[in-house]
C-alpha positions as CSV (number, residue, x, y, z in Angstrom):
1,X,238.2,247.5,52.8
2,X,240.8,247.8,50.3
3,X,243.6,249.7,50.1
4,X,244.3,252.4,47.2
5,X,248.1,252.0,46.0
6,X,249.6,255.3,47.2
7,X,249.9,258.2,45.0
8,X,253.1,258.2,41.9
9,X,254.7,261.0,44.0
10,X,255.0,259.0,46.6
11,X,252.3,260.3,48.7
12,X,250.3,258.6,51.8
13,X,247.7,255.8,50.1
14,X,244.2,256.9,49.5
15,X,242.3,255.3,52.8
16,X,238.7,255.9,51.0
17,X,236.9,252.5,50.2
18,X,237.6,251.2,46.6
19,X,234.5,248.9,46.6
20,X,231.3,250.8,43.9
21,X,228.7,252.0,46.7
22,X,225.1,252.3,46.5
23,X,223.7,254.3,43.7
24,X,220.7,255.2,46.8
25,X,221.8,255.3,50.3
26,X,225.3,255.6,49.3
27,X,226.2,254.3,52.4
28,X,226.7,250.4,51.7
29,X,228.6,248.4,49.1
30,X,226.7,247.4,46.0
31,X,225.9,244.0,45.3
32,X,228.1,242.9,42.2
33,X,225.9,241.6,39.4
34,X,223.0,244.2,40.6
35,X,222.1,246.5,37.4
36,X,221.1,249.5,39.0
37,X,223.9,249.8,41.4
38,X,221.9,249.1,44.9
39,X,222.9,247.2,48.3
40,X,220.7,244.7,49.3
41,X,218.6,246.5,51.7
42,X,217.4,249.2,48.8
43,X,217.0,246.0,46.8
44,X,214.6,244.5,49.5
45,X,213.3,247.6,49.8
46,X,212.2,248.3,46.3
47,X,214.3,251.8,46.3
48,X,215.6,252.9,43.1
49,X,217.8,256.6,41.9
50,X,216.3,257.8,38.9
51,X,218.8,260.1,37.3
52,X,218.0,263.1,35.0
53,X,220.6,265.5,33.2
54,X,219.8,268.8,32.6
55,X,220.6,271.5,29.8
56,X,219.6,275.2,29.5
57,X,216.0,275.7,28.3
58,X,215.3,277.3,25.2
59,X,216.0,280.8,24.8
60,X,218.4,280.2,27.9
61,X,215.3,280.9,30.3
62,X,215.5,278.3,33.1
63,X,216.4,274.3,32.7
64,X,215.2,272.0,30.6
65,X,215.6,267.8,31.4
66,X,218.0,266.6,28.2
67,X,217.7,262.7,28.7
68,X,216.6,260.5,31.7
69,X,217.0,256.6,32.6
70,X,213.3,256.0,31.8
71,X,211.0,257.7,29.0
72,X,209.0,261.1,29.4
73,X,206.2,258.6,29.2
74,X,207.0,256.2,31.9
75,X,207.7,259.3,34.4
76,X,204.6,261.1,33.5
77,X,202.8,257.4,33.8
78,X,204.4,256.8,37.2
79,X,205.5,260.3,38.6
80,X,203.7,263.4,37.2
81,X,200.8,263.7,40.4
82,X,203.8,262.8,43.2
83,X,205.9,265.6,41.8
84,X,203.1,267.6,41.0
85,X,202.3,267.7,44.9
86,X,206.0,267.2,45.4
87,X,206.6,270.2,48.5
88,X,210.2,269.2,50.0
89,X,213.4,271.1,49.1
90,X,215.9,269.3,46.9
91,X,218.9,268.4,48.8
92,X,222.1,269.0,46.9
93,X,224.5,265.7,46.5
94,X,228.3,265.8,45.7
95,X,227.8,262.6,44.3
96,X,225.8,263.5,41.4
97,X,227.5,265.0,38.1
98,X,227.6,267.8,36.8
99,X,223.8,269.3,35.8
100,X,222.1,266.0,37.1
101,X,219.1,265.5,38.9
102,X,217.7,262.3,40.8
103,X,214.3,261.3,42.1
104,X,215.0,258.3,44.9
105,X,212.1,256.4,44.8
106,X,210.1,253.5,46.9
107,X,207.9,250.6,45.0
108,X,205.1,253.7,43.9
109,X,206.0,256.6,46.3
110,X,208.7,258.9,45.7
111,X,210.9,259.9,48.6
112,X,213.1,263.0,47.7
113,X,214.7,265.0,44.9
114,X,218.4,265.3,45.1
115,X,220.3,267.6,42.6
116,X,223.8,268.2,41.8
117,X,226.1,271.0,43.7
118,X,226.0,273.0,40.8
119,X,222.4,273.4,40.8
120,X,222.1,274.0,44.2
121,X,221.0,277.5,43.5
122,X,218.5,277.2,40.9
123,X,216.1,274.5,43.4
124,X,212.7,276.4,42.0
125,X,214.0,275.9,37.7
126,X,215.0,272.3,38.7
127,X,211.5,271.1,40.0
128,X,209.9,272.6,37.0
129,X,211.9,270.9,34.9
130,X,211.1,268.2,36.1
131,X,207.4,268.9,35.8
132,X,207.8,269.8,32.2
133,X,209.4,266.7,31.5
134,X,206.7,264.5,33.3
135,X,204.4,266.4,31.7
136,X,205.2,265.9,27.7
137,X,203.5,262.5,25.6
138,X,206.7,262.0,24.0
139,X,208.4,258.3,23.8
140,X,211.7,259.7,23.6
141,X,214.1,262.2,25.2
């Protein structure tokens, strides 16, 4: 672990680690030249955080997804009937920016929904959101 310089003021140094962790478990470093930010055991394990960011819908009735890392197609390819039957609450993550979502998935299966603090709140608008989004043809956010 390295250590943070301390603070200009003179404070005590900042004992957090420095090192980028895990963009999934967030609980091991991430391997250096790795893409998606993973450790090698989400690696091996084919697990991958899927992050969406989310806007106002139109009219300002619920949430609407504004851009994703993969296409409304590929999600509504590869995730429409899993979040279609998805039943689990999403957990809220201080991690996650403001208005962002994540699905954490496995190979084919996805595990769990995780939303930012700020969205904590509105759990039900999020997963339709979601929905919507897995739901439209389009090739493009």
């Amino acid at each position: 672990m390295r250590e943070r310089p301390s603070a200009p003021d003179g404070g005590a140094p900042d004992l957090r680690r420095s090192d980028p962790m895990c963009r999934v478990c967030q609980k091991r470093p991430e391997i250096p030249d790795e893409r998606s930010g993973r450790c090698e055991a989400c690696v091996k394990a084919g697990r991958m955080a899927l992050r969406f960011r989310l806007a106002p819908g139109p009219g300002g009735a619920g949430l609407r997804v504004k851009a994703g890392e993969i296409s409304p197609r590929a999600l509504r390819q590869k995730w429409l009937s899993q979040l279609q039957a998805y039943g689990s609450q999403p957990q809220p993550r201080p991690h996650l920016g403001l208005h962002e979502a994540e699905l954490v998935v496995a190979k084919d299966h996805l595990e769990t929904i995780r939303v930012a603090a700020d969205l904590a709140g509105q759990v039900p608008a999020v997963l339709e959101a979601l929905r919507q989004a897995a739901a439209r043809t389009d090739a493009s956010w």
